[in-house]
N, C-alpha and C positions, 0 to 999 in steps of 0.2 A: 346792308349791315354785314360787317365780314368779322366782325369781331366782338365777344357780346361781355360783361362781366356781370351775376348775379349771386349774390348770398343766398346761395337757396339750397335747400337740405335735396331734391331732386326733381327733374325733369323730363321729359319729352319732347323732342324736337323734330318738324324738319326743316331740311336746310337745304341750298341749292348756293351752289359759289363757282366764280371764275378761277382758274387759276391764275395766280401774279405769284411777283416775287421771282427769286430763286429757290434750287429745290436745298434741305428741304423745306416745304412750303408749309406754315402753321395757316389751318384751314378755322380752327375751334378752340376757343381758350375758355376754360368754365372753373371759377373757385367758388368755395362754400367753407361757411367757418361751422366746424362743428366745435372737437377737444383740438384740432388740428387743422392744419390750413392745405391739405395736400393741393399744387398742381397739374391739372389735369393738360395737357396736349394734343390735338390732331395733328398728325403728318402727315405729308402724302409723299409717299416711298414708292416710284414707279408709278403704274398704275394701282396701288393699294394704298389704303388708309394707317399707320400704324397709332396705335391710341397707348399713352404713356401716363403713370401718376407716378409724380417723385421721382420721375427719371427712372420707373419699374414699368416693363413693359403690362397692360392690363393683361388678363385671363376672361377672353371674347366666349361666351358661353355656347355662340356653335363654330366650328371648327373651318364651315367656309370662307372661303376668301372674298368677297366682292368688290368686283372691278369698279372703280372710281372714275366715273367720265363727268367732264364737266357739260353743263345743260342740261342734268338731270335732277330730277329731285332723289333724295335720297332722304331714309329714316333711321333717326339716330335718335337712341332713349337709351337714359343712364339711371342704372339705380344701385342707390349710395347707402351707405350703410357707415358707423365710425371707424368698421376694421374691412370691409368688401367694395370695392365698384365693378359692379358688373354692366357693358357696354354690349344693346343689343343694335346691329348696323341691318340695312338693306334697303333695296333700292338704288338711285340712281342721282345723278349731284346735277344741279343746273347754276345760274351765276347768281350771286348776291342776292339773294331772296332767302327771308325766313319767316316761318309760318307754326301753327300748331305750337308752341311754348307751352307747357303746361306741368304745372309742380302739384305732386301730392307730398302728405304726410303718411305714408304707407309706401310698402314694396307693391311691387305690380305683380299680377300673374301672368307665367309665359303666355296663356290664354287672352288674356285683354290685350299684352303688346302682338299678339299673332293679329288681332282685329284691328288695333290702333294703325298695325302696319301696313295692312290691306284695306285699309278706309272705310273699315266697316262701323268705325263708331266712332263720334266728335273724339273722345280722348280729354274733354275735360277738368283740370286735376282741381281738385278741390282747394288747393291752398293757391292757385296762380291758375286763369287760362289767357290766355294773347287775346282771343277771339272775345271776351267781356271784359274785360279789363280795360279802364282808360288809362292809354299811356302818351309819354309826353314824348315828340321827335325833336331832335336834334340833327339840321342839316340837310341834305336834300336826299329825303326817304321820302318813296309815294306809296302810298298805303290803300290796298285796294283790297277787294274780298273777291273769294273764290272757292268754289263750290269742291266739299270733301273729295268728290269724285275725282276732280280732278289731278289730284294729289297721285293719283294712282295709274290711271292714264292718261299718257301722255299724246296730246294732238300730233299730228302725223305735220311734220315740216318739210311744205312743198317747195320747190322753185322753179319758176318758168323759165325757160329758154327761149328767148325773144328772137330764135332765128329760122327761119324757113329749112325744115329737114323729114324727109321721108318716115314713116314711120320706124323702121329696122333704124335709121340713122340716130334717129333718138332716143330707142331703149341703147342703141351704143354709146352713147353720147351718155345718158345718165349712170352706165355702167362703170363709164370711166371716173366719174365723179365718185366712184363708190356708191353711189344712190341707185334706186330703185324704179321704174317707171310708175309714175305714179296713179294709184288705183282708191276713188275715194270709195270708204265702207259706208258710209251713214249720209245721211239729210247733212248732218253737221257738218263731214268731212269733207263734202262735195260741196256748200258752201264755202268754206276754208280756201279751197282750189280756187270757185269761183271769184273770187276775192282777191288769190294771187294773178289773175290772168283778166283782170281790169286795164290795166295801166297799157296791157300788149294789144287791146282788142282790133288797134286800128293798123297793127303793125304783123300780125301772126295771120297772114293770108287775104286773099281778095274776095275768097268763096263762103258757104256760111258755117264751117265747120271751121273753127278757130285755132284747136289745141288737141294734141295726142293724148287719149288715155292708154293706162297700158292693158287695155283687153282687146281681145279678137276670138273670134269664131270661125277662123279660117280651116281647123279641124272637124267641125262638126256644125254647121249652121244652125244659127240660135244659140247655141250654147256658149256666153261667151267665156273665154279664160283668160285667170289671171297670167300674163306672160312671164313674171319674175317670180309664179310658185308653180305654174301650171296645172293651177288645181281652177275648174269652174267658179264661176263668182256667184253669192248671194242679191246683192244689192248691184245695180244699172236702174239710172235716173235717164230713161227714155220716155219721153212728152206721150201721153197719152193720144193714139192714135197716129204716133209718129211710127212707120216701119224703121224697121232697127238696120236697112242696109241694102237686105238684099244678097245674093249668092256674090255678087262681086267687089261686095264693099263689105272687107270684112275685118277692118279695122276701126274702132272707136275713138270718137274724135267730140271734144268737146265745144257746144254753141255756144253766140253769144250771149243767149239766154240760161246759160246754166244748164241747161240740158244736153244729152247725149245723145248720139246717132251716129252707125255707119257710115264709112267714106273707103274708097281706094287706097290702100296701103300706101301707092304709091308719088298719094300726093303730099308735098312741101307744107307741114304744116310749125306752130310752136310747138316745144316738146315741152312734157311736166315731170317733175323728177321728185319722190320721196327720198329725202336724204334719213341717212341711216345715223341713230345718237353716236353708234362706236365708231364709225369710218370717219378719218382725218384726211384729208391731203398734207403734204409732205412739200416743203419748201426744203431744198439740199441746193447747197453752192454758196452760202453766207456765211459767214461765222457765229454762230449763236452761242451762249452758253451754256443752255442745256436742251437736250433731246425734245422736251415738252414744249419748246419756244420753235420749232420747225412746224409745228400740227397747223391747218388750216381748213374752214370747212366754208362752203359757202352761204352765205347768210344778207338777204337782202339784194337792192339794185342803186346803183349809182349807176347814173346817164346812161339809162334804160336797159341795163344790164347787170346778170346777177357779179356781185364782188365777192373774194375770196379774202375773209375776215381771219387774221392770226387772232391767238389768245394773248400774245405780248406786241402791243404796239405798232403791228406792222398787218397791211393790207396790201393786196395785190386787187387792184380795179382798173378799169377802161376807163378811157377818154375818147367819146364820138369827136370831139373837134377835132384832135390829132389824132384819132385813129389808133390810137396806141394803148400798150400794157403800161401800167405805173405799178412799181410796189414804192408804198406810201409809206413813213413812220409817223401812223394815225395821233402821235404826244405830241407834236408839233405840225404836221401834212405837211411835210417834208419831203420830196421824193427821192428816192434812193436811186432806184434804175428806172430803166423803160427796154420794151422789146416792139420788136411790130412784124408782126405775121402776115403772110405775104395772104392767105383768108384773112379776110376781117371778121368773116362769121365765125370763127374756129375762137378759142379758147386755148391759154397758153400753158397749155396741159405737154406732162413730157420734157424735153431737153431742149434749150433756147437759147440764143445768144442776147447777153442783155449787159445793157454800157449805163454806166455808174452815171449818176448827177452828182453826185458827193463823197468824200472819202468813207469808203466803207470796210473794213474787212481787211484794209494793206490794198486796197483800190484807190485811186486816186480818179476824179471826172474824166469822164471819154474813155476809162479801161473799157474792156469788154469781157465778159467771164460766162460762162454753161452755168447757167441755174435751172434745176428743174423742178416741177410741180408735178405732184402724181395723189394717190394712193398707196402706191407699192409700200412696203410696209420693210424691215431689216431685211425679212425671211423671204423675199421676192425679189426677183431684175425684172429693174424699170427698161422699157424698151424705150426709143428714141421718142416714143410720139405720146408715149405714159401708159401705152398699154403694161399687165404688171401678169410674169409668168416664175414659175416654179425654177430653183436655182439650177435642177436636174435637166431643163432643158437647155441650159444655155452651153453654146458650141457645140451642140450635140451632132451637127452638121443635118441637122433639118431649120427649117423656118416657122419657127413657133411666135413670134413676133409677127403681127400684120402688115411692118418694113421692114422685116428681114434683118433686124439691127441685132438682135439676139445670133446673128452669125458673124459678127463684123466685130474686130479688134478680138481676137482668138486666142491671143499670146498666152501661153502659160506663165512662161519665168518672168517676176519683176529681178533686178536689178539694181542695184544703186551704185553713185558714183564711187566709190570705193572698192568697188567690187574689180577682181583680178582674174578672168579667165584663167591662166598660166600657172595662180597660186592654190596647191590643195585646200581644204578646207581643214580645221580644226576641230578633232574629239572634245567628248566633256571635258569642261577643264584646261582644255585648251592641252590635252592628252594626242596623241598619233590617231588622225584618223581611221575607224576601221571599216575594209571594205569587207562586203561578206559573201564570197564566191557560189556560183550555183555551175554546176558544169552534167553537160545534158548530152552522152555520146548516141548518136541516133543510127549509125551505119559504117559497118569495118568497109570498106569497098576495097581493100587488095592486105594481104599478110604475104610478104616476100621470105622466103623460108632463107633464100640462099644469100641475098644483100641484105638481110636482118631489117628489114624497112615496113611498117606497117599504115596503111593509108586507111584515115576514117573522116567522119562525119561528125562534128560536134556543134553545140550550143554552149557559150557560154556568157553568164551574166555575175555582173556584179555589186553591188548594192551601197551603198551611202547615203550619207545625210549631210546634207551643206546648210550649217543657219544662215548663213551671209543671204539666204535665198527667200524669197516667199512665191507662192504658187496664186494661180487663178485657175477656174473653169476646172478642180478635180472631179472625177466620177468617180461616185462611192460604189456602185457597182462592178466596178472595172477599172482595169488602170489605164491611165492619161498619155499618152503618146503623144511627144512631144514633137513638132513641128525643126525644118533645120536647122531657121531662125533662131529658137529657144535651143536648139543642141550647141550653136554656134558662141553663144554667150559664157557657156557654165563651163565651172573644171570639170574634166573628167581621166579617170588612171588611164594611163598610159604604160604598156606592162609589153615584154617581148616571152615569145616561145622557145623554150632555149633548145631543146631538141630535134628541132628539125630536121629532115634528110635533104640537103645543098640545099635550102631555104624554098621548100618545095611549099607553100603555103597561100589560099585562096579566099578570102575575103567575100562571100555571097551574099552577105545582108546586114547591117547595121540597124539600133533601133534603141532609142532610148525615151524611158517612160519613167512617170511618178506612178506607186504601184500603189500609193493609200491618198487618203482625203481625211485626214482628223484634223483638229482640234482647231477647225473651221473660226472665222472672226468677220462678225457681221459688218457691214459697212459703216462706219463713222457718220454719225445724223448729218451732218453737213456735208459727205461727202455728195458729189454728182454721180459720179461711178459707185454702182449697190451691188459690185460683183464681192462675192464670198471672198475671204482671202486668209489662204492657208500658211503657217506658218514652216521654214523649211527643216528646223533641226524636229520640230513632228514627224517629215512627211520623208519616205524613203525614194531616192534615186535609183533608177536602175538601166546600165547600160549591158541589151544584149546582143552581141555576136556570132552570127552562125557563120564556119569555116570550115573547106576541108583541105585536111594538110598529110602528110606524109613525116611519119615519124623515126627514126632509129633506135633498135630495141638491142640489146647484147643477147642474144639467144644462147641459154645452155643447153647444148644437144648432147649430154651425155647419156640421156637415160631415153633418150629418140629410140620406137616412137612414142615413148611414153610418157615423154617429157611433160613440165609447165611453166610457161615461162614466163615473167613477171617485167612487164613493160609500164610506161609513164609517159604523160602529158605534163611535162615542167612546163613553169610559169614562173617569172619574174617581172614588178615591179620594179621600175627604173632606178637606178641606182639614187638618183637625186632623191629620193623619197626614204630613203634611209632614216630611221627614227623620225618620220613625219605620217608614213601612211604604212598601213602593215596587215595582212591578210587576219583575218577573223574563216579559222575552218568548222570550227565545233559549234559554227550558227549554220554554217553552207549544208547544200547539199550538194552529190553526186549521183549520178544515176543512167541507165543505160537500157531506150525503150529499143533497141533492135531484135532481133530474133538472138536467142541464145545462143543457137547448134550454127555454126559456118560450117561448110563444106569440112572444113579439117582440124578447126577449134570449137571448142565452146566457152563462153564469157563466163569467166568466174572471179567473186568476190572486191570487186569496182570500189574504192573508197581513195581519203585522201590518204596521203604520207607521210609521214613525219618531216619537214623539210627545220634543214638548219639555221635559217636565216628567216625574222616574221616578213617580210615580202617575197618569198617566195612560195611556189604552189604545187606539189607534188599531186597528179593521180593516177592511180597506179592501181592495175586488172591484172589477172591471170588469163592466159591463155593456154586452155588443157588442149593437148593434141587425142581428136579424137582415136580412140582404139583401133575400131572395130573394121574398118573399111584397112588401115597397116598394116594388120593379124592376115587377114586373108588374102592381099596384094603381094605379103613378103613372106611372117614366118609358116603361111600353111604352103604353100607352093617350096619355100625350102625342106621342110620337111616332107612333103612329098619327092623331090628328086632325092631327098638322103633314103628314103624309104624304096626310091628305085635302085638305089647304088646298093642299097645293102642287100637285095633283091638276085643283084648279079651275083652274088659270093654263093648263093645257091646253086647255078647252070652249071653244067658236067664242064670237070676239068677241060674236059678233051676240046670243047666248045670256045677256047682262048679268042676268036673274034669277035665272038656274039658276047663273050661280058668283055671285055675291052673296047670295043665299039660304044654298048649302052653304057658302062662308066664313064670315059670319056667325054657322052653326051651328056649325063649329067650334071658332070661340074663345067664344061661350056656354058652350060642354060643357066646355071647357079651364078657363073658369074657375070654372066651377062645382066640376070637381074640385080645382081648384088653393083652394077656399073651405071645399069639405070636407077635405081636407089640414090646413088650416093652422089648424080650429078644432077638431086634435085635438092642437094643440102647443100647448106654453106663449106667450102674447106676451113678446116679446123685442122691444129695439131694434137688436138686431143682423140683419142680412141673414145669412140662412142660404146653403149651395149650392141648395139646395133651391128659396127664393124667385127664385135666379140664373136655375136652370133656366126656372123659370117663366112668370118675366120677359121671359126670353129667345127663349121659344116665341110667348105672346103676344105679343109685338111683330109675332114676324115673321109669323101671321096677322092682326092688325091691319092690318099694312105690304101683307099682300096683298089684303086686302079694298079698301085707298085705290086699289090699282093696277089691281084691277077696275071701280073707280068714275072713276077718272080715266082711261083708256085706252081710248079708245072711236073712234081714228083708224083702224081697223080697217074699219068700216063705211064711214067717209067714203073711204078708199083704191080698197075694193070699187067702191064710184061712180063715185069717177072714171076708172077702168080699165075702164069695161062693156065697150066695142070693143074694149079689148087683148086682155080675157079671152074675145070670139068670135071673135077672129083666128088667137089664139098657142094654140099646146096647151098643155094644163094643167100640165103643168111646165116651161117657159117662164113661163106667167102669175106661176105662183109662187117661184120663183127669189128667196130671199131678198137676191140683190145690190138688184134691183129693188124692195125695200120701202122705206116713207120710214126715216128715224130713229126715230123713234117706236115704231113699231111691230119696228124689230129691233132695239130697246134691250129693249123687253117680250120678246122672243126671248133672248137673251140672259141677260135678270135668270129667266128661268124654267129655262135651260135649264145656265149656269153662277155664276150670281154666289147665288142663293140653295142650290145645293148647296155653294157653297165658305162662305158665310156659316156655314151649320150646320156641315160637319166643320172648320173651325176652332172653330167654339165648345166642339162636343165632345171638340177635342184641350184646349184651354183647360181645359175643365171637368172630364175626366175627368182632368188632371193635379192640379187641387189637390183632388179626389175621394182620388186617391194620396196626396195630400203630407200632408192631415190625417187621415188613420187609420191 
């Protein structure tokens, strides 16, 4: 019964149903005439139930959601009221079966429905129960009774593998099914088994241990454990008097008689599988119409093997005569395809090629097409053979697949025919593309002071987004490095350096990567391929370049060595790209991990530049000339030889060799350094402070050396005072009142006009020393 209609003020149900239909799918239609006629609806929305009166969604008085699988039973009780329906759901849905019906003339207590739920009481209702009530069928309903308990638990659904496999090879074997190796709890359940493994008895080995359970005791003898929870087991139906094995038989294997016993792991037996209510198999590669028409679980044997039962009309079973897979459309047993596995004991689990008997899909008889069956589920990649691993591992350049197929077909970039290498890609809107610059200087390796040329070390990257694109295989932890293959497909800018010194420029490494993985899109239920797949105007592009090149910089050297000079890294996008693709700076970054301090600069204030044109790329540093090592190389060694010159204006007149000699030597050495200096700078025609200085030094030993050559009234003075100088004591003699002119002008120029000469120059000079840096 899938669909019931009663006048009845309220109810209690359970119910168990198939899914059919398209979604969405009405499960339960229930009216009642009170003052009003509202209709009530089930839906099944995904995996959820939605429940509707009058087209208003109900108000479910607990707030859980419960997952709706079909084969199970599930509990649903309504109580109605002429202004409220309150719908309490739970448990589990199985197919076209209904049971428990029962109307009262009263609301229920949450209490009775918490019991009714859990089978702890008939549930009776006093104005209707199913269970005393005679009622009249209509059609082919079989009507059978079945004990409350069972309502609640549900029998464990086994299925035999009718093929000779190791024991490991059959808890692998049921894993891939999604099921469980199966472990019976009870007298009951172990009968149930036994009852599945009738039909194999003559076919599951020659020896007398027939069939795999999933226990062993290979950890701890005697103790046996469950393998699929790893916790010890309660219940083992071993024959009274029967030894359970032995230290080398330490796996459980069921007799012909129903009973248990030890055997060698590593003998070929049947394997038993508890299939799980939530696990489906996954039929991908057909056309279906909705996502729920793919689910397949195993259910049963046809020609002595279990078949793989859809919930819409289509089966996947063996044929012993041909040997072969069939998927069947069970409305008419019709066959659709066939495959044939090169095992015949194997199952056609995983990725297959398989050739149409009839037009199916835009297939025409004899096509051949990749269908697979698995488990894998959206949120899993199916590997070639069905095994189902986490999307995180795929490409990851290990072998997480047990065929190594999770390494194989690696591509990132899809494609399509439309798509233009050679054409940018289009902004929102179909606006200028924006690329968005990151520029990473790592190392100056040469600053040429005197060819203005500066050589470094940079990284640069730049970023975009191309919708035309869609990605496979991103790492959400990392970014995706793209293969050549995938670099060789896609646009990417093309941009020249425009400053280079004679096109001095080196090319070290190339690399382009997808730097995110959002807004991810699970595989299409019918697709074969369950790889993840990213959308590209999400996902950001990133091509980086590391180079190093050799720059030209215009150097201002007038305020050398105090100077700072403001150099650039220009960039330009190709002309062709004019109002098509255009830099984005105020998203970039810039930034420079090398050591600060060079030998004779240090790196200051690194960012971009205003450029005039949006495809061009200005970055532009300062480079301060350090101080401290110039101070002491130039102006302390000049002011020490001006400090020797001025030194000579002291020595006795009479001594004209000894200060012409050491003047002479000073401004030699002065400009000799002033020679090496200036032929580690560029020629300029501009006067630096630097030549000021120099200038200004030399003069003033020049100017002392003439005043040593010309000043020579000293001696003649001496002469003409011989009797003054025996008469008068010697401080009288000397008594500068008493000198000519001459000689206390030379007093004077040494004692104040050449120290005021110099600290005026150096208040002079150290102010525009100030004024330009």
């Amino acid at each position: 019964m899938q669909r019931g209609l009663w006048t009845v003020p309220r109810d209690d149900v359970f119910l168990r149903y198939n899914f059919t239909g398209t979604e969405p799918l009405t499960h339960y239609t229930i009216c009642y005439r009170l003052r009003t006629t509202p209709l009530t609806p089930i839906y099944n929305d995904g995996d959820d139930l939605r429940v509707y009166v009058n087209d208003q969604a109900l108000a479910v008085t607990s707030s859980t959601t419960y997952e709706v699988l079909p084969e199970q039973w599930e509990h649903l009780c309504y109580l109605i009221n002429p202004t409220t329906v309150t719908v309490y759901w739970q448990g589990e849905i199985i197919q076209g079966d209904i049971t428990q019906v029962s109307f009262w003339d009263r609301l229920l207590l949450p209490e009775e429905i918490e019991d009714l739920a859990r089978c702890r009481a008939l549930g009776r209702g006093n104005v209707f129960s199913l269970d005393t009530a005679t009622l009249e069928l209509f059609g082919p309903i079989k009507e059978t009774s079945l004990a409350l308990s069972e309502l609640c638990r549900q029998p464990p659904r086994y299925v035999v593998l009718p093929e000779g496999r190791t024991f490991s090879e059959s808890l692998h074997k049921c894993r891939f099914f999604g099921a469980s190796m199966a472990v019976a709890m009870s007298d009951r359940d172990n009968n149930l088994l036994f009852s599945h493994l009738q039909p194999f008895v003559d076919v599951c080995g020659n020896n007398y241990w027939k069939m795999w359970m999933g226990l062993t005791d290979e950890v701890t003898e005697g103790v046996w454990v469950n393998v699929n929870t790893e916790e010890p087991v309660n219940y083992v139906a071993i024959e009274a008097g029967d030894p359970d094995g032995g230290i080398f038989d330490n796996c459980m294997a069921m007799k012909p008689n129903g009973f248990w016993g030890g055997e060698l792991c590593r003998m070929k037996k049947c394997g038993s599988c508890t299939l799980l209510p939530s696990t489906f198999l996954y039929l991908r590669g057909l056309c279906f119409d909705d996502g729920y028409q793919t689910r397949f679980r195993l259910d049963g044997y046809i020609d002595s093997r279990p078949f793989f039962r859809g919930f819409y009309d289509q089966s996947v079973m063996w044929s012993g005569e041909s040997e072969t897979w069939f998927i069947i459309n069970t409305e008419n047993n019709q066959s659709l395809a066939w495959t044939r596995l090169e095992d015949t004991q194997e199952y056609p689990l995983g990725q297959h090629e398989w050739i149409f008997n009839s037009t199916v899909c835009d297939n025409n008889p004899g096509d051949a097409v990749n269908i697979s069956l698995s488990i894998c589920n959206s949120g899993q990649f199916m590997c070639l053979n069905g095994e189902c691993i986490s999307h995180h591992l795929r490409c990851n350049l290990r072998h997480d697949c047990a065929d190594g197929s999770d390494e194989d077909n690696c591509g990132v970039v899809m494609v399509n025919s439309a798509y233009r290498w050679y054409l940018p890609p289009s902004g929102p809107n179909r606006s200028a593309l924006v690329v968005i610059p990151s520029i990473t200087l790592t190392r100056f390796t040469n600053i040429d002071d005197v060819n203005m040329v500066i050589s470094l070390e940079f990284y640069l990257t730049l970023q975009w987004r191309d919708d035309r694109l869609t990605f496979k295989h991103l790492r959400a932890d990392k970014e995706t490095v793209l293969y050549k293959e995938d670099v060789k497909k896609i646009w990417k800018p093309e941009y020249l350096i425009m400053n280079l010194d004679s096109g001095q420029v080196k090319l070290l490494s190339t690399a382009m990567s997808i730097t995110t993985a959002k807004n991810a899109s699970n595989p299409y239920y019918n697709d074969v391929d369950t790889d993840l797949v990213y959308p590209g105007e999400a996902n950001v592009i990133a091509l980086t370049e590391h180079y190093i090149a050799s720059f030209s910089c215009g150097f201002d050297l007038y305020a050398y060595p105090f100077d700072t000079q403001a150099c650039s890294l220009d960039l330009e996008l190709l002309s062709i790209y004019d109002k098509y693709v255009q830099f984005k700076v105020d998203e970039g970054t810039v930034s420079y991990n090398g050591p600060g301090f060079l030998s004779r600069y240090a790196i200051r204030n690194l960012q971009f530049g205003e450029a005039s044109r949006e495809r061009q790329l200005y970055v532009v540093f300062e480079l301060r000339r350090r101080k401290g090592m110039t101070v002491l190389s130039t102006f302390v060694p000049s002011v020490l030889l001006l400090l020797v010159s001025w030194a000579t204006l002291f020595v006795k007149l009479d001594a004209l060799n000894v200060r012409a000699i050491m003047s002479l030597t000073t401004l030699l050495v002065l400009y000799t350094l002033f020679s090496n200096l200036s032929s580690s700078l560029p020629t300029t025609a501009t006067i630096k402070l630097i030549d000021i200085w120099f200038f200004f030094i030399i003069f003033l030993l020049f100017f002392n050396i003439i005043v040593h050559i010309f000043v020579n009234i000293e001696n003649n003075w001496i002469h003409m005072n011989q009797d003054v100088v025996l008469k008068v004591t010697p401080k009288e003699a000397f008594n500068e009142s008493t000198f000519p002119n001459s000689v206390r002008l030379f007093v004077w120029y040494r004692k104040c006009i050449l120290p005021v000469l110099i600290l005026v120059f150096n208040i002079i000079f150290w102010i525009l020393v100030l004024t330009y840096t």
